[in-house]
C-alpha positions as CSV (number, residue, x, y, z in Angstrom):
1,X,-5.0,23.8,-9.9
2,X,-5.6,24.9,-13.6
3,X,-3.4,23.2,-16.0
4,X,-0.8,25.3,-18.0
5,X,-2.2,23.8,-21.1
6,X,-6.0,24.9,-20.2
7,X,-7.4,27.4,-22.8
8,X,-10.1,28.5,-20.3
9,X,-9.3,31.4,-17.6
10,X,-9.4,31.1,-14.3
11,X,-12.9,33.1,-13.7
12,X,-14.5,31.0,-17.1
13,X,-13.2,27.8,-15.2
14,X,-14.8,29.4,-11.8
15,X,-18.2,30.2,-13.8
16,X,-20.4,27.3,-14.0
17,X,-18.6,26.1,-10.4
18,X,-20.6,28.6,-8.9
19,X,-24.2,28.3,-8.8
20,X,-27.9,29.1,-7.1
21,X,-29.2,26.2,-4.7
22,X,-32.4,26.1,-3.9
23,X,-32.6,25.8,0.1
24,X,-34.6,22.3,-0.5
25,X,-31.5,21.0,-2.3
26,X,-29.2,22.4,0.2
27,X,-31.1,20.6,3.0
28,X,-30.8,17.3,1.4
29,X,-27.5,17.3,0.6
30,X,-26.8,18.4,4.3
31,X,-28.8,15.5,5.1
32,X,-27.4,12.6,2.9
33,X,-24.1,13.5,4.5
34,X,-25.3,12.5,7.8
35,X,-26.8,9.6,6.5
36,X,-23.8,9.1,5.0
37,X,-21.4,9.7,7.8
38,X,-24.0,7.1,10.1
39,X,-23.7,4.6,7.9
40,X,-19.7,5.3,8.1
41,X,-19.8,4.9,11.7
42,X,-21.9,2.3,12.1
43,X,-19.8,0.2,9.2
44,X,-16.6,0.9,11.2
45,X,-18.0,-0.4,14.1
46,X,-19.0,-4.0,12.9
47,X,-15.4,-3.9,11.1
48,X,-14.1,-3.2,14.4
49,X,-16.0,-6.2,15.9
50,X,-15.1,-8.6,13.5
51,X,-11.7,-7.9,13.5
52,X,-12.1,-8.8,17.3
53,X,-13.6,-12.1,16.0
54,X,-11.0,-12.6,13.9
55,X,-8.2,-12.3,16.4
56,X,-9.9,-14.6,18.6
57,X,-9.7,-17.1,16.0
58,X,-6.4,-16.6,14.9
59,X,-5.9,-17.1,18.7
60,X,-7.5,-20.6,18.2
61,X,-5.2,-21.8,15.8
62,X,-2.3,-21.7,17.7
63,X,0.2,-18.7,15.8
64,X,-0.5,-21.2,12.3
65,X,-0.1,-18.6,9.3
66,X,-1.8,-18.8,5.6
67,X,0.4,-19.7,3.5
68,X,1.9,-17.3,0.4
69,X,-0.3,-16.8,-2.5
70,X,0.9,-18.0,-5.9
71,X,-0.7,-15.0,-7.7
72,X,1.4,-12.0,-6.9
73,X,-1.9,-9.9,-8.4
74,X,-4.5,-11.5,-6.0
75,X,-2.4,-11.0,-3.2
76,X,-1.4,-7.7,-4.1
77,X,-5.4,-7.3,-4.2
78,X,-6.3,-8.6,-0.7
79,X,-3.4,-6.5,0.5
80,X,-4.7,-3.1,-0.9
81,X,-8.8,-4.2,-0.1
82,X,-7.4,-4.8,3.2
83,X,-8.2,-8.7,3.3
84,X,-5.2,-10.5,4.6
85,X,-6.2,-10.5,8.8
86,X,-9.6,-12.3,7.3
87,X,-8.1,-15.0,5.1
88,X,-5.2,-15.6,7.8
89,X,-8.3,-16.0,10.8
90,X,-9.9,-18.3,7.9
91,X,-7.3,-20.4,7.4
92,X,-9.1,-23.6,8.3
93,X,-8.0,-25.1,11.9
94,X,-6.5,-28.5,11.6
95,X,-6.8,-29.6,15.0
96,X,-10.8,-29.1,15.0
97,X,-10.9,-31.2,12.2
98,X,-11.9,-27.9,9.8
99,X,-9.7,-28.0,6.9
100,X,-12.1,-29.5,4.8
101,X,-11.3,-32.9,4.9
């Protein structure tokens, strides 16, 4: 994966990517990543439960849709952050008297 352009050799790129861990080091590490992967689990369970919370309300509003952002950016943004199923179950519910008014 070296570059064409990359004065350094392949073994003086490899040099300081190679190193001594200490076994204390090691077993953190090793332990961060579970951590790490719990927390990952756990997170995609609540997203899993929300998004069933969401569809219920979505259900609730009858099929109504959000309308089309103005700003092609900020809905670009929600898009790629994954957003859109939130704002659409948001969209205030005008038959229970919820859209703000």
């Amino acid at each position: 994966m070296r570059d064409r352009h990359c004065r350094k050799s392949e073994g003086e790129i490899a040099e300081p990517l190679t190193g001594h861990w200490r076994e204390d080091h090691v077993f953190r590490l090793q332990q961060s990543l579970k951590m790490y992967d719990s927390i990952q689990e756990r997170m995609g369970e609540y997203e899993q439960e929300i998004l069933k919370m969401l569809a219920a309300l979505a259900g609730e509003r009858g099929g109504a849709e959000a309308p089309l952002l103005k700003n092609p950016n900020k809905a670009k943004a929600i898009h790629t952050r994954g957003e859109e199923p939130m704002r659409q179950a948001l969209l205030p519910n005008e038959r229970s008297g919820l859209d703000g008014h």
